[in-house]
C-alpha positions, -999 to 999 in steps of 0.1 A, spaced: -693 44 -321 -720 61 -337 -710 96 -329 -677 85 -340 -685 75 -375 -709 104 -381 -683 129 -367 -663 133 -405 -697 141 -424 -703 171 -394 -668 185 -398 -676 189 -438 -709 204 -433 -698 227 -410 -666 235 -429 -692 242 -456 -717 265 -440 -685 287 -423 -676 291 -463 -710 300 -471 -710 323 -443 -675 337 -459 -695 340 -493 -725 355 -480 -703 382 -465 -683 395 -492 -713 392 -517 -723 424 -495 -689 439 -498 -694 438 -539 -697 475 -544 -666 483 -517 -648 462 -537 -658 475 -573 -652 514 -561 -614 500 -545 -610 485 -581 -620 515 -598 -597 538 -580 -571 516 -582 -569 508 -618 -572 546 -620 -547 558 -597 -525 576 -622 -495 581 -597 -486 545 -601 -487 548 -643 -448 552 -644 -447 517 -628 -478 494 -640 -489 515 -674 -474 486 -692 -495 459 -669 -526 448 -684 -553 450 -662 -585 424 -647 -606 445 -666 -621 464 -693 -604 498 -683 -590 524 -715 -556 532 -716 -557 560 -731 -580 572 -698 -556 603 -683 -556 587 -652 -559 548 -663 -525 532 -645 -533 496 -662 -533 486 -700 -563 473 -715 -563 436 -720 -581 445 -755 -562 472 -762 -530 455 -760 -542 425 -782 -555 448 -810 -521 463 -804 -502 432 -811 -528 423 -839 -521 455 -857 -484 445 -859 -489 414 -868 -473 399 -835 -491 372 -814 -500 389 -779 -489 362 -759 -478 380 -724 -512 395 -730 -531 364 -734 -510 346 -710 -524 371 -686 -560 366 -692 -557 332 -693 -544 333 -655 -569 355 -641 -594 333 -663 -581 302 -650 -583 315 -611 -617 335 -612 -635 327 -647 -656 357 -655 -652 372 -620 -631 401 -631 -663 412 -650 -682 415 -615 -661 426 -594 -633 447 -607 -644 460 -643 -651 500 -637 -675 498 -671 -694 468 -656 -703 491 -621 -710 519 -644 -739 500 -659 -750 491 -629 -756 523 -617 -767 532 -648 -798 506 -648 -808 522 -614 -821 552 -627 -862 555 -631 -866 545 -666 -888 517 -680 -872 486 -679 -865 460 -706 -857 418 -701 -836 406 -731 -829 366 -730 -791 359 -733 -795 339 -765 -773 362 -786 -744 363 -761 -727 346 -795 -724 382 -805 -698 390 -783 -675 362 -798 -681 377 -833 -670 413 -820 -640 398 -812 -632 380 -838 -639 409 -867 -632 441 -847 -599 428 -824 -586 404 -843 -589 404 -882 -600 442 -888 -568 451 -867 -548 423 -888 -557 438 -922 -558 476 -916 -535 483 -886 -556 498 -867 -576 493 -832 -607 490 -842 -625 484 -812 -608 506 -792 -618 534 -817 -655 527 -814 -657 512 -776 -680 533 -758 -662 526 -727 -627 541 -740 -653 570 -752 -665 579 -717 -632 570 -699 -610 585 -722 -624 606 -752 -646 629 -736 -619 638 -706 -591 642 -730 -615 665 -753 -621 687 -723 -590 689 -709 -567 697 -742 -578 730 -759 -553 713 -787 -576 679 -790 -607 699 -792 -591 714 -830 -588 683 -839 -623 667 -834 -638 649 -864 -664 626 -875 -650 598 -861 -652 617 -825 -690 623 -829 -696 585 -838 -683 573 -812 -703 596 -792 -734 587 -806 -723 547 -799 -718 563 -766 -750 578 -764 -769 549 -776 -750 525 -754 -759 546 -720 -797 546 -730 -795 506 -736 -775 508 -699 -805 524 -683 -832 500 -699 -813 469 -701 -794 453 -675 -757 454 -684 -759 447 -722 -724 459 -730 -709 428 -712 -739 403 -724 -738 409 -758 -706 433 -765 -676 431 -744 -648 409 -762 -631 406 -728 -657 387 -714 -660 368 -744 -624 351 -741 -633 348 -703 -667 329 -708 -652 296 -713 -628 294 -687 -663 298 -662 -670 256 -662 -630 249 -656 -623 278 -630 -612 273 -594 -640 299 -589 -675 279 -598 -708 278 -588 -731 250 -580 -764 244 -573 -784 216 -557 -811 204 -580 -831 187 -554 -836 215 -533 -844 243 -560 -877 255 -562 -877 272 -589 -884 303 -577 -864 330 -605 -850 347 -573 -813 344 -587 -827 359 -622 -850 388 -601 -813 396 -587 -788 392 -608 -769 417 -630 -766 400 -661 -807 380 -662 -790 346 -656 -811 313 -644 -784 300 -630 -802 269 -622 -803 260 -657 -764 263 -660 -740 271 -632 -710 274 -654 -727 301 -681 -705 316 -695 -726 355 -692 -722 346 -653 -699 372 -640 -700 355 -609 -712 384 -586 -727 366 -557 -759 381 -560 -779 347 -564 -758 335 -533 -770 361 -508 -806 359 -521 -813 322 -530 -841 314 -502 -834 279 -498 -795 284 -503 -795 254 -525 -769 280 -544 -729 275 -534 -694 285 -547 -672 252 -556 -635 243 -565 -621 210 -574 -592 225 -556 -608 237 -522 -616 207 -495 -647 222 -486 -664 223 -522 -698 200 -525 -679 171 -546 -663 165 -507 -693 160 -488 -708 139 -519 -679 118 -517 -680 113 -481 -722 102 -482 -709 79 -507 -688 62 -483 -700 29 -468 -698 34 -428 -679 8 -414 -693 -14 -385 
C-alpha cells in the first residue's frame, strides 16, 4: 500500500530529472546551435523565398547574404510610413510568447558575436543591469517616434550590428558604394568601433542595455512557456549562475528577468541544481510535483 501511494510522487521526480537531463544536454549544444542559426539566417540562396520573413533575431537586412528581415528593421519600416507593423509584431509576439528572450541566446548572430568577442585577453569590466531601462528608451525614440516624424530608420542607420553585417561588406564589395561614403558611414563606424571595445570588456552590453529587440522580448520572460525556476531552499548562494552567465544575471534574485536570455548556462553549472526550466503547459514543470506533495495521501 505504501509503495502504492508513494509510486505517483516517483514517476514526477523522475519525469523531472529525465527533463533536466534533456536540459543539461542541449545547454552544451548552445554554440552548435548559435553557428546552425547563423548560417541559416544567412544562407542567401533561400532570400528569393523568406527575404520578406522576419527573423528570431537581430540579423540586418541589408547584410548581402541576410535571407531573413529584421524584426526592427521592418517595424522602423512601417513606422516610417506611418502604418502599424502588425504581421511584424504579431511575429515577435509568437516567438515571445513560446521562448521569451530565448531568441537572444540562442539564435541572434550579434549576441554570439559578443560572445566571442568578450573572450579575447583584455581586462574585464562587471556592470550591474540597473540601466537595462535604456534599452526601452532606444526603442521608443530611435524605432518608433524618430522614424514616425522624419521617415527614416533611425536605428538601423546607426546599429552597429547592421554596420558590421552589412555596411562594411557592402563597402568592400561595390567599387560604386565606396564613391558614395559620407559622414554618416564613418559614424557609424566609430559607434562600431566603440561598441566592439565595450564587447571585449563587458559582457554582452549591446543586448543589456541597447538592443530594442530584446527590449519588446523582456516582458514576455515571466509569461513564457519557456521559464526558469529556482528552488529557494536549496540555494546557497553561491554567484555560480552570475560567474557563468552571459548577460551578469543573479538569477536567484529573479527567474523571470527580463536581461535573461535564457541560455542555460546557470543550468549546467548550478552545483546543487536547485536551478530548472518550467512551463505551466509542460506536466513535468515544478508547480506538478508541488501540487502532488500537497496532496493528502489517502489511507
Amino acid at each position: 500500500m505504501a509503495d502504492e501511494q508513494k509510486s505517483p510522487t516517483v514517476t514526477i521526480k523522475r519525469e523531472r530529472e529525465d527533463v533536466q537531463r534533456f536540459w543539461l544536454l542541449l545547454a552544451r549544444w548552445r554554440t552548435t546551435v548559435q553557428v546552425t542559426a547563423a548560417l541559416l539566417l544567412n544562407s542567401y540562396f533561400t532570400q528569393g523565398l523568406t527575404k520578406g520573413l522576419p527573423c528570431p533575431a537581430l540579423n540586418c537586412y541589408a547584410c548581402p547574404a541576410a535571407a531573413f528581415a529584421c524584426p526592427i528593421g521592418s517595424i522602423q519600416h512601417f513606422a516610417a510610413r506611418r502604418r502599424f507593423p502588425l504581421y511584424v509584431l504579431g511575429v515577435v509576439g509568437l516567438v515571445g510568447t513560446l521562448i521569451g528572450r530565448a531568441s537572444c541566446g540562442w539564435f541572434c548572430p550579434f549576441g554570439w558575436f559578443q560572445e566571442l568577442l568578450h573572450r579575447l585577453p583584455t581586462p574585464k569590466l562587471r556592470l550591474s543591469n540597473r540601466f537595462h531601462w535604456t534599452r526601452y528608451l532606444i526603442l521608443a525614440t530611435l524605432v518608433v517616434v524618430a522614424p514616425l516624424l522624419t521617415r527614416q530608420a533611425w536605428f538601423c542607420q546607426l546599429c552597429p550590428a547592421g554596420t558590421l553585417e552589412a555596411g562594411i561588406p557592402t563597402v568592400l564589395l561595390s567599387p560604386h558604394i565606396r564613391t558614395l561614403i559620407g559622414t554618416l558611414y564613418w559614424i557609424k563606424i566609430g559607434i562600431l568601433g566603440v561598441a566592439l571595445a565595450g564587447m571585449s570588456v563587458i559582457r554582452r552590453p549591446f543586448c543589456r542595455w541597447i538592443c530594442p529587440l530584446g527590449a519588446l522580448w523582456s516582458p514576455f520572460n515571466p509569461v513564457s512557456s519557456f521559464r526558469l525556476s529556482v528552488e529557494q531552499e536549496r540555494c546557497i548562494r553561491c554567484n555560480r549562475c552570475q560567474e557563468v552567465c552571459p548577460v551578469d544575471v543573479r538569477v536567484y534574485e529573479n527567474p523571470s528577468s527580463g536581461t535573461c536570455i535564457r541560455c542555460l548556462q546557470c543550468v549546467s553549472e548550478c552545483p546543487v541544481t536547485c536551478i530548472s526550466v518550467t512551463s505551466s503547459s509542460w506536466p513535468t514543470e515544478a508547480g506538478r510535483a508541488e501540487s502532488a506533495k500537497s496532496t493528502p495521501e489517502l489511507c
